[in-house]
C-alpha positions as CSV (number, residue, x, y, z in Angstrom):
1,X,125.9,142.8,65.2
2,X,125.3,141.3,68.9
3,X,126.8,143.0,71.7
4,X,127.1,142.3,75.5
5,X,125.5,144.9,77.6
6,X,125.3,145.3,81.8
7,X,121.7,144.7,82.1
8,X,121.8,145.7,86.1
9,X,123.6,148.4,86.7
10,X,121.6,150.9,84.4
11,X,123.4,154.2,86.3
12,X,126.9,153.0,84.4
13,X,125.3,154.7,81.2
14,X,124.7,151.2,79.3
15,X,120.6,151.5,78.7
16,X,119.4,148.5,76.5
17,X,118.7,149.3,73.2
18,X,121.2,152.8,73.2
19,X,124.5,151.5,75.0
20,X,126.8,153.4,73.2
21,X,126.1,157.2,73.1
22,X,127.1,157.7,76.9
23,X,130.0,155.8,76.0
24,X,131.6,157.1,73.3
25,X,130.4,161.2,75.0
26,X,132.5,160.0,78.2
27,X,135.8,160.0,78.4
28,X,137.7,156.9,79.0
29,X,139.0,157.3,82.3
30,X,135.4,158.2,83.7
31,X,133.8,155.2,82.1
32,X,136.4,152.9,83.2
33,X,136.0,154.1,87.0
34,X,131.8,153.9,86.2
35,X,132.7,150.2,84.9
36,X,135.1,149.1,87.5
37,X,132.5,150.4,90.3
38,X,129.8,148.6,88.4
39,X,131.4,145.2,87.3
40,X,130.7,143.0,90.6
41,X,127.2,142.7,90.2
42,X,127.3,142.8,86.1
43,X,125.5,140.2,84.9
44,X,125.8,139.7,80.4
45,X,123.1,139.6,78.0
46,X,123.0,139.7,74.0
47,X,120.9,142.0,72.5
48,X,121.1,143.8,69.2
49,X,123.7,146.6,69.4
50,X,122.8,150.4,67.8
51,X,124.1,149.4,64.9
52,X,122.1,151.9,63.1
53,X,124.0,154.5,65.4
54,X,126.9,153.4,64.9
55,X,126.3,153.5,60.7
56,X,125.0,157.3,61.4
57,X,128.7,158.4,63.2
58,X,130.2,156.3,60.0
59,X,128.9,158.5,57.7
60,X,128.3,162.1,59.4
61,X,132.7,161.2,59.6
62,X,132.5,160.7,55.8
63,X,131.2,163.5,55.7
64,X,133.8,165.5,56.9
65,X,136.6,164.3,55.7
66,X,138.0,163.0,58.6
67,X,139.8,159.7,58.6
68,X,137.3,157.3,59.4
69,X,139.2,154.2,60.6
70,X,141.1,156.4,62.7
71,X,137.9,158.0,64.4
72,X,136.0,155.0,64.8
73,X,139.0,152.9,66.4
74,X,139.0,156.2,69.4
75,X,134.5,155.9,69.4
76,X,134.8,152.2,70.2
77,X,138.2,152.5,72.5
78,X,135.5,152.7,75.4
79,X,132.9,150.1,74.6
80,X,136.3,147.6,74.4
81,X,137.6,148.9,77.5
82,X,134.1,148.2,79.2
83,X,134.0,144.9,77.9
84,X,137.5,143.9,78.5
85,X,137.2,145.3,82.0
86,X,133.9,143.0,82.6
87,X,135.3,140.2,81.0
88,X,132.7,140.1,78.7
89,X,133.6,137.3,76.2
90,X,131.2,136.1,73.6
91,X,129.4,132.8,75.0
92,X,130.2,129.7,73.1
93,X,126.4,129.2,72.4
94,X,125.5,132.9,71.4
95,X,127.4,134.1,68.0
96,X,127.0,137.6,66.5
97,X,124.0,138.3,63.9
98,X,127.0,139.7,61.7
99,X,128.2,136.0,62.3
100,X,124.8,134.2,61.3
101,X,124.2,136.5,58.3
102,X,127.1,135.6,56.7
103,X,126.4,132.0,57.3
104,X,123.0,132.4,55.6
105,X,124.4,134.3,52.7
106,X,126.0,131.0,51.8
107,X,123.1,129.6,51.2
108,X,122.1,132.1,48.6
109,X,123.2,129.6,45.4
110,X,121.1,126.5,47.0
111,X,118.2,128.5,47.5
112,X,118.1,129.8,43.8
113,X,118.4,125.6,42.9
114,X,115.3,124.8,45.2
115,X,113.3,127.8,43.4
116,X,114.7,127.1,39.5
117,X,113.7,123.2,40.3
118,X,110.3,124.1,41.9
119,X,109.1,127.4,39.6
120,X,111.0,126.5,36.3
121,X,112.4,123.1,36.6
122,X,111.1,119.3,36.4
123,X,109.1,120.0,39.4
124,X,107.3,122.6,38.0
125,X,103.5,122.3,38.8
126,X,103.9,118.8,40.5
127,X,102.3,120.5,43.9
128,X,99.1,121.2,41.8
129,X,99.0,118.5,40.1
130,X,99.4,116.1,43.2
131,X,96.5,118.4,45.3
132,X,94.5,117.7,42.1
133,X,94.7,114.4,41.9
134,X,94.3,113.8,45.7
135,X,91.4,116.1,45.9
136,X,89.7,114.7,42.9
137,X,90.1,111.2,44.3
138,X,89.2,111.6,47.9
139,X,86.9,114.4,47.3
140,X,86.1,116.4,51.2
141,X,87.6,115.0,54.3
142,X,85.4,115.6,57.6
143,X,86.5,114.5,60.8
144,X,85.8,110.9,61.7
145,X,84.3,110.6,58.4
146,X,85.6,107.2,56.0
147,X,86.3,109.7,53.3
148,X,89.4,110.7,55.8
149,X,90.0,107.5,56.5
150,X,90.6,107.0,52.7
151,X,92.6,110.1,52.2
152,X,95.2,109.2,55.3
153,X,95.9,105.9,53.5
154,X,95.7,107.6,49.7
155,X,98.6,110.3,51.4
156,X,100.9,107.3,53.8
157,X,100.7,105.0,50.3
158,X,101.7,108.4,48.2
159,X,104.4,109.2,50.5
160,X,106.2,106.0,50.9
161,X,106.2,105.9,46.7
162,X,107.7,109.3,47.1
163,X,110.8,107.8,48.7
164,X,110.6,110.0,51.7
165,X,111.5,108.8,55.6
166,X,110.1,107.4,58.4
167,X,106.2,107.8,57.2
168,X,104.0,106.7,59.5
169,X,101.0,107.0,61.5
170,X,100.6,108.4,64.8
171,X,96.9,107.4,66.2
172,X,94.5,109.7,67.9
173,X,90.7,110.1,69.0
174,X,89.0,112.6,66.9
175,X,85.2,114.4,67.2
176,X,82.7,112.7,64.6
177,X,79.8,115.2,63.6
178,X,77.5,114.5,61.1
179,X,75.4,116.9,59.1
180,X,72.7,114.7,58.0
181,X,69.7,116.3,56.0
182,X,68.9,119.9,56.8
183,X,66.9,122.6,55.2
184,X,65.1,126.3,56.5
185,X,62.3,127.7,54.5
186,X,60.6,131.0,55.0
187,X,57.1,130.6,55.1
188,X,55.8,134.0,56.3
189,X,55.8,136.9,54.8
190,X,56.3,134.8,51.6
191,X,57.3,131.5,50.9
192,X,61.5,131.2,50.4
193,X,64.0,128.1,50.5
194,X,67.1,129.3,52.0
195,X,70.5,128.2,51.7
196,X,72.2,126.8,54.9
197,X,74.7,125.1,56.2
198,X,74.3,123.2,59.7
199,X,77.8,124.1,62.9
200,X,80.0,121.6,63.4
201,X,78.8,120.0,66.8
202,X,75.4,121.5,66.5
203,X,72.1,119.4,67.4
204,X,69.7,118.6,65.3
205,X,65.6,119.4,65.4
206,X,62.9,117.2,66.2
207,X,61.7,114.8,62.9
208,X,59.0,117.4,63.2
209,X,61.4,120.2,62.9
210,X,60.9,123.6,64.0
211,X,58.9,126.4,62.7
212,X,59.0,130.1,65.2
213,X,58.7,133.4,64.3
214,X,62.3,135.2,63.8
215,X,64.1,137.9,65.9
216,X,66.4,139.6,64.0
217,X,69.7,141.5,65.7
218,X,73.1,142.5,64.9
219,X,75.1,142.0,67.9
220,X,75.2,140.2,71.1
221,X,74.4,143.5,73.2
222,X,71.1,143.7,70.7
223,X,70.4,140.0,71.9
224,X,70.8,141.3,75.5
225,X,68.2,144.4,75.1
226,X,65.6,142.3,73.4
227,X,66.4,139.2,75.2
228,X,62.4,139.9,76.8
229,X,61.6,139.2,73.0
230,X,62.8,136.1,72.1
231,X,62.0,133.3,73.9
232,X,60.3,130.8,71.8
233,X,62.2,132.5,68.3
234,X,64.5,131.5,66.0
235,X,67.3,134.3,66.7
236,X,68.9,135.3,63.3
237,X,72.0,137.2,63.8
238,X,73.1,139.7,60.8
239,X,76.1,140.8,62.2
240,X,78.6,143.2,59.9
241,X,81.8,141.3,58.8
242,X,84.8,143.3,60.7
243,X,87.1,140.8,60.9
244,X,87.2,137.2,60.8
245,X,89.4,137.2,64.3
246,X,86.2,139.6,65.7
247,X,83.4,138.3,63.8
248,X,83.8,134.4,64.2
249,X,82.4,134.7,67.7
250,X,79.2,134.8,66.5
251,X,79.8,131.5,65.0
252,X,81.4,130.2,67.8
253,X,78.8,131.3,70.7
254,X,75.7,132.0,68.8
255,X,73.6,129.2,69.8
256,X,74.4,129.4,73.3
257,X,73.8,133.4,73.7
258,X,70.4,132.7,71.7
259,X,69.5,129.8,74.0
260,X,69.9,132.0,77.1
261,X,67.5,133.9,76.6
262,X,64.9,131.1,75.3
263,X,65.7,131.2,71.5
264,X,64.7,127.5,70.4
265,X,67.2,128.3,67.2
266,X,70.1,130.2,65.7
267,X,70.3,131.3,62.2
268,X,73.7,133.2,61.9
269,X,75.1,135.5,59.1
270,X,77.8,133.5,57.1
271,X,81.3,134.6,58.5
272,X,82.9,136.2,55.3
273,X,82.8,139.9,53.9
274,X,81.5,138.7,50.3
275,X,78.6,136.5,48.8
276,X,77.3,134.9,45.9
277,X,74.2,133.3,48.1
278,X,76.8,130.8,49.5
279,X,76.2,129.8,53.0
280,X,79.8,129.0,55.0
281,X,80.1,126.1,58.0
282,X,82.4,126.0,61.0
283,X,82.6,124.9,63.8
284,X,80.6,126.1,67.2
285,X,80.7,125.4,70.6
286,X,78.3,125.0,73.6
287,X,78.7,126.8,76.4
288,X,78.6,124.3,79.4
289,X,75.2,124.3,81.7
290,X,73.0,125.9,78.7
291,X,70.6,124.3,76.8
292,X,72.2,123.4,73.2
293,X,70.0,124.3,70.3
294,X,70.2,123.8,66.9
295,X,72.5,126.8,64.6
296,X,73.3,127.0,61.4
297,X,74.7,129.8,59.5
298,X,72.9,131.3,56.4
299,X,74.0,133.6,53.6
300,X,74.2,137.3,53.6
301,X,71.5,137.6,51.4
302,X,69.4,135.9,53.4
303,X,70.4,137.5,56.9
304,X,69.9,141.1,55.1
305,X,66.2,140.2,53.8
306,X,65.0,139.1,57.0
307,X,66.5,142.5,58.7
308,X,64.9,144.8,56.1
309,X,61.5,142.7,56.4
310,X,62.2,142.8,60.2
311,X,62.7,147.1,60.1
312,X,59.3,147.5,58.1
313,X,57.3,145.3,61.2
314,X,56.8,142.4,58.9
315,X,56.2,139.1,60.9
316,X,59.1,136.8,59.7
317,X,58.4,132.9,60.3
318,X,60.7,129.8,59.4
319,X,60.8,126.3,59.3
320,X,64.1,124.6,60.3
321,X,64.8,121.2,60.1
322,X,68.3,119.3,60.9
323,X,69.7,115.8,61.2
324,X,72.4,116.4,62.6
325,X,73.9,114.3,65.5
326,X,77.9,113.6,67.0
327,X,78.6,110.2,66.8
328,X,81.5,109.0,69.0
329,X,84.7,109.9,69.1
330,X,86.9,107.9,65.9
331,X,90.4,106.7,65.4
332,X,92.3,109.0,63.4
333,X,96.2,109.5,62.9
334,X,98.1,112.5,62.0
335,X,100.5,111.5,59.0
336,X,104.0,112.3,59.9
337,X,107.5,112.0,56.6
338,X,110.9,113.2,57.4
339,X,114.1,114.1,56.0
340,X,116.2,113.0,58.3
341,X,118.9,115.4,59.5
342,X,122.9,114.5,59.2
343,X,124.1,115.9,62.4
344,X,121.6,116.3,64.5
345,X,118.7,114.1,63.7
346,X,116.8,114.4,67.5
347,X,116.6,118.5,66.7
348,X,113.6,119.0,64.1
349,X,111.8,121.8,62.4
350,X,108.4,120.9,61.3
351,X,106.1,121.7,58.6
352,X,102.8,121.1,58.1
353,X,99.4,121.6,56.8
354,X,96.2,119.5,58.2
355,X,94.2,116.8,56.3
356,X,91.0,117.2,57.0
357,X,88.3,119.6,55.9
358,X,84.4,120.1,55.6
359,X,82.3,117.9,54.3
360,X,81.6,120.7,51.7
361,X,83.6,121.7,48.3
362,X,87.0,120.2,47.8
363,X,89.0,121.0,50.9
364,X,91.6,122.0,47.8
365,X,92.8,126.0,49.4
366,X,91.6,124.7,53.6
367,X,94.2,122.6,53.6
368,X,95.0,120.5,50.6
369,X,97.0,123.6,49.0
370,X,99.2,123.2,52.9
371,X,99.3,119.8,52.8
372,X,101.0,119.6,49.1
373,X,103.3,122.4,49.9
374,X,104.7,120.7,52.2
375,X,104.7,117.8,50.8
376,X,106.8,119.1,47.8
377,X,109.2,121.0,50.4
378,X,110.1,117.3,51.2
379,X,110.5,116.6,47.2
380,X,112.3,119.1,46.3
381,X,115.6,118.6,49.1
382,X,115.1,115.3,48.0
383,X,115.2,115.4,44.3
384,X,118.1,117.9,44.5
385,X,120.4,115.6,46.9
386,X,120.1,118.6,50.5
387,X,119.9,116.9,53.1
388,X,120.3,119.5,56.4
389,X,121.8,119.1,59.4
390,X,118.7,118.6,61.2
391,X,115.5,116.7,60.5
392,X,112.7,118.1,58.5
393,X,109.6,116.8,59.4
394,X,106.7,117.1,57.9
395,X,103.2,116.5,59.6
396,X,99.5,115.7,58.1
397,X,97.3,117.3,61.0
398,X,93.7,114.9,61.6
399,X,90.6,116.8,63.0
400,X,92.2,120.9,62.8
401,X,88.6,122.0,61.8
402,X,87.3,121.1,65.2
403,X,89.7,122.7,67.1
404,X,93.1,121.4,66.4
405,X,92.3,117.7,68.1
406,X,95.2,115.7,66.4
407,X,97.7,118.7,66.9
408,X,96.6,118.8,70.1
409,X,97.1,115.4,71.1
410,X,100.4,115.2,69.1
411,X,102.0,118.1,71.3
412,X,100.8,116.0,74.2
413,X,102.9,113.2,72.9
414,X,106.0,114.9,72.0
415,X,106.4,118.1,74.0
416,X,108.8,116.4,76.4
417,X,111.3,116.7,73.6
418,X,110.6,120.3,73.2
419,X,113.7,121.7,73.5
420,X,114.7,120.0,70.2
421,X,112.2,121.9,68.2
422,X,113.6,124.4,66.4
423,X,110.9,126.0,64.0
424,X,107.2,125.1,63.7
425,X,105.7,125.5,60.8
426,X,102.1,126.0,58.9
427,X,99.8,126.4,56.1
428,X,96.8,127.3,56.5
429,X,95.6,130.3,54.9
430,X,95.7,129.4,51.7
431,X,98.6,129.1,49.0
432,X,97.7,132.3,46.9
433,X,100.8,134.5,45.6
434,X,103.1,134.3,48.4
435,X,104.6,137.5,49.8
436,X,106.9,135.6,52.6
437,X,105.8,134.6,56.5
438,X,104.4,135.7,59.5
439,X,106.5,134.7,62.6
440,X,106.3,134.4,66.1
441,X,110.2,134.2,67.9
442,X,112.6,136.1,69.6
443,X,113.9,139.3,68.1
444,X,117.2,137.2,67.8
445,X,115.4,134.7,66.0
446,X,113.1,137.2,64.2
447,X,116.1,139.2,62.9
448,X,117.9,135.7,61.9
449,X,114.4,134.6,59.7
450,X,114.7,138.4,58.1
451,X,117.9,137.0,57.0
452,X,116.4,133.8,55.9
453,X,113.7,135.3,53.6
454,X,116.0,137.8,52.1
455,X,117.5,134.0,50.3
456,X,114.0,134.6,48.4
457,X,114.2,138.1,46.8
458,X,114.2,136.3,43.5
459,X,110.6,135.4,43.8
460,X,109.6,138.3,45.4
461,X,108.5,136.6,49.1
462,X,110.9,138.7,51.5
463,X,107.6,139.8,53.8
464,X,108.1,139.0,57.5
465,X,105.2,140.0,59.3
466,X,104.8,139.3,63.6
467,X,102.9,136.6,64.6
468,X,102.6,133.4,63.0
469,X,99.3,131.9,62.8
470,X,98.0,128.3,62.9
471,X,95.7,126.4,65.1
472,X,98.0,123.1,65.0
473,X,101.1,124.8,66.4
474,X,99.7,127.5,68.2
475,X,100.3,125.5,71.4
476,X,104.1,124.9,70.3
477,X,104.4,128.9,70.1
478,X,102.8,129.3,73.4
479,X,105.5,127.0,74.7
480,X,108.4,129.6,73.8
481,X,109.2,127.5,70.1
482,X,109.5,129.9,67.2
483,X,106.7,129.6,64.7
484,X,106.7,130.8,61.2
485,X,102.9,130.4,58.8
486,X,102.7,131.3,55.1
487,X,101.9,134.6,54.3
488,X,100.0,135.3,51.2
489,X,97.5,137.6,48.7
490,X,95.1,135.9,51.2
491,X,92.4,139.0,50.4
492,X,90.0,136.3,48.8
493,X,90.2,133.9,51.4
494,X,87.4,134.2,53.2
495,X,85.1,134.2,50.4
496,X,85.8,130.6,49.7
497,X,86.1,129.5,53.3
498,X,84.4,126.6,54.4
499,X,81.6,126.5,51.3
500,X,80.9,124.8,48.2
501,X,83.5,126.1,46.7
502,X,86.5,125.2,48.2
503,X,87.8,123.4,45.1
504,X,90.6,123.2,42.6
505,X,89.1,126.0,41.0
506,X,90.8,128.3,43.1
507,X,94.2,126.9,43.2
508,X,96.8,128.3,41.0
509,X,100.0,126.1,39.9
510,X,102.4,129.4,39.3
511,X,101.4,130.5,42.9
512,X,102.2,126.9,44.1
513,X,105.0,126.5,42.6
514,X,106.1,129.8,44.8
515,X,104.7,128.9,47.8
516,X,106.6,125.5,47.7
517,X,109.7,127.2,46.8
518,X,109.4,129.5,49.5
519,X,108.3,126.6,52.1
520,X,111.1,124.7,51.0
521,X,114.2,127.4,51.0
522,X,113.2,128.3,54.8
523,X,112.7,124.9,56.0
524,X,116.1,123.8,55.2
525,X,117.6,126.6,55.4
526,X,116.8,126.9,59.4
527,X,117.4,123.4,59.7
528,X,120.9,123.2,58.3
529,X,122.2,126.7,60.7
530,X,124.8,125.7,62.5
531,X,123.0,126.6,65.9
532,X,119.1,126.5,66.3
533,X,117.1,129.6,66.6
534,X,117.2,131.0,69.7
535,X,114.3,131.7,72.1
């Protein structure tokens, strides 16, 4: 339940979080003179009450055979006296969590429709088969790149077929990088082509290329101790795998550490914890005022042989050659369908997943598997008649691989409405066996979206974890809007990421067919409440 508490005067007994132990111990007549001294300068909050307290005198009562009713009417006497004596009366915008979860419970039989429809039902495997046929069509989708053109107007043609509302296009300026030709042989101590992959926003090399003797380390404070050693080298960094959160900042500021110290390249150990020779791109910044150099990352493999050579005082030399160049910025669009609400049609939650990908693999798990979730969230309220009381509106990020750019400049556009957000959503970690969502919110809300995931017990996916993730709303979350991403079996994720292999082959339909259900259930549930989340 929700309870109003004096959040001022602490010395009346009524601590946030444990309100009712001093005053159910105190007798009545003391508490109301503690109360009546305390009221003029009372000001009300809702929190969550100690309703686990509260269970604990239930049943130590049981217990003892007492009569229950009787003895819990006399332990509450002085919480209603306190807040009769305050005039604390519920606010007409606040209800009880007792309140909301019943309202929620209603929704259990509609949720078990959306998940029989989308698991066992007509719509079985349709978010597969749609990311199939999209990916197989369009193939990879790199920012500013005509293959994204071609997979905006493939999705804004698919989703006017599909009968939903309001598509359309929403224009922005995106980054255009191009990879061009690249290779990096080993020439000394023996002759070795190595796999690579060029950085997002990275330079390219002379026509002539590049050929310098290696420095090998595995950290940044490595760099810094040998930085006397590597001016005029190719800096290769072989840096364990911790984390991706921890480890990506070699990625990110690689080049521009190496070039500080007068590296003339960067060669950086693929971001991911596992390997089959398979180098993995990204994106990488330059650090403003320092010379930008080419980088690339390389495989494990690779970064590992050149350490070991390195450790027995082998001379290590390669040859690195790039074509890479940014080209300027491009028209783009984020790709925006709704269900439009009944009630409230200005309040929105939003889901989403983003469009475009590397120019590598498939883009099929980073993001097509997001994109077609949400696109079948849509589907399914559709095909089974829901519509909520607000919108649900689903967005197509442009450009998320370099740095959230359309998301960016969508929140630009629409943050003066922010107050009718209710719930951002994304995918974005792929759509592997879902176990529920992360979520960033109030505890208010968060308690409210435990409710909402409990609909889904039937499927297993009743996980909710803190903080939701996701590049494209990150900025909404900052703002003070609740947040919610999928949460998955995600523990193969990162060896796909960004590679070759990004394709269908990694997609399952079954887990598809639960992460729609799942993206679909919380979407409209949230968006049918009779009051938004609260913040």
């Amino acid at each position: 339940m929700l309870y109003e508490y004096n959040t001022v005067g602490r010395s009346s007994g009524c601590e946030k979080g444990n309100p009712t132990k001093p005053l159910i111990s105190t007798s009545c007549d003391e508490r109301m003179q503690k109360v009546q001294a305390s009221c003029s300068h009372i000001k009300h909050k809702y929190v969550l009450g100690d309703l686990p307290y509260f269970l604990d005198v239930f049943k130590t009562l049981q217990m003892m055979g007492t009569d229950v009713s009787l003895k819990i009417k006399r332990a509450l006497l002085p919480l209603i006296l306190f807040t009769s004596l305050c005039e604390c009366k519920p606010s007409s915008d606040v209800r009880s969590l007792a309140g909301v979860a019943r309202e929620i419970s209603g929704y259990r039989d509609v949720a078990q429709k959306i998940i029989d429809l989308a698991v066992n039902g007509k719509a079985q495997n349709r978010s597969y088969d749609r990311l199939s046929a999209f990916t197989d069509t369009v193939g990879n989708r790199m920012s500013g790149s005509h293959n994204l053109e071609l997979a905006i107007k493939y999705m804004y043609n698919a989703l006017i077929q599909d009968g939903l509302e309001n598509v359309h296009l929403e224009q922005v300026k995106i980054p255009h990088w191009v990879r061009g030709k690249e290779s990096a042989v080993m020439v000394l101590p023996r002759n070795h082509t190595m796999a690579i992959l060029g950085l997002g926003s990275s330079v390219g090399t002379s026509s002539q290329g590049i050929e310098a003797e290696v420095l090998v380390v595995e950290s940044f404070e490595e760099l810094r101790r040998r930085a006397g050693n590597a001016k005029g080298k190719i800096v290769v960094y072989n840096q364990p795998f911790v984390s991706y959160g921890e480890t990506v900042v070699y990625r990110a500021n690689g080049a521009s550490e190496a070039a500080k110290v007068g590296a003339v390249a960067s060669l950086i150990r693929s971001i991911t914890p596992f390997s089959i020779n398979s180098p993995h791109t990204g994106w990488q910044w330059y650090q403003p005022g320092v010379v930008q150099i080419p980088t690339a990352c390389i495989t494990i493999e690779d970064a590992e042989m050149m350490a070991r050579m390195a450790r027995r005082g082998q001379k290590v030399v390669v040859r690195l050659h790039m074509d890479a160049q940014t080209l300027p910025d491009a028209d783009s669009f984020n790709t925006v369908a709704e269900l439009v609400g009944s009630e409230h049609p200005e309040q929105v939650v939003l889901l989403s997943g983003h469009l475009d990908s590397w120019d590598v693999g498939q883009g099929a798990m980073d993001d097509g598997g997001g994109v077609a979730i949400s696109w079948e969230a849509l589907s399914l309220l559709r095909d089974l008649g829901l519509r909520p009381k607000r919108t649900i509106r689903m967005v197509l990020w442009t450009a998320e691989e370099p740095g959230g750019v359309g998301a960016s400049q969508y929140f630009e556009r629409h943050k003066g409405n922010i107050s009718n957000f209710d719930l951002v959503m994304e995918s974005d970690l792929g759509t592997f066996a879902p176990l529920g969502l992360q979520f960033t919110g109030s505890k208010q809300a968060k308690a409210i979206m435990q409710e909402v995931v409990g609909l889904l017990a039937a499927i297993n996916t009743t996980a909710l974890e803190e903080h939701g993730e996701g590049t494209d709303i990150d900025m909404w979350m900052q703002a003070g809007v609740p947040g919610a991403s999928l949460h998955t079996a995600d523990s193969k994720y990162f060896w796909f990421h960004h590679t070759e292999a990004d394709t269908m082959t990694v997609q399952s339909p079954v887990e598809m067919n639960l992460c729609s259900a799942l993206w679909a259930v919380v979407a409209y549930v949230v968006a049918d409440l009779d009051e938004m989340l609260p913040r």
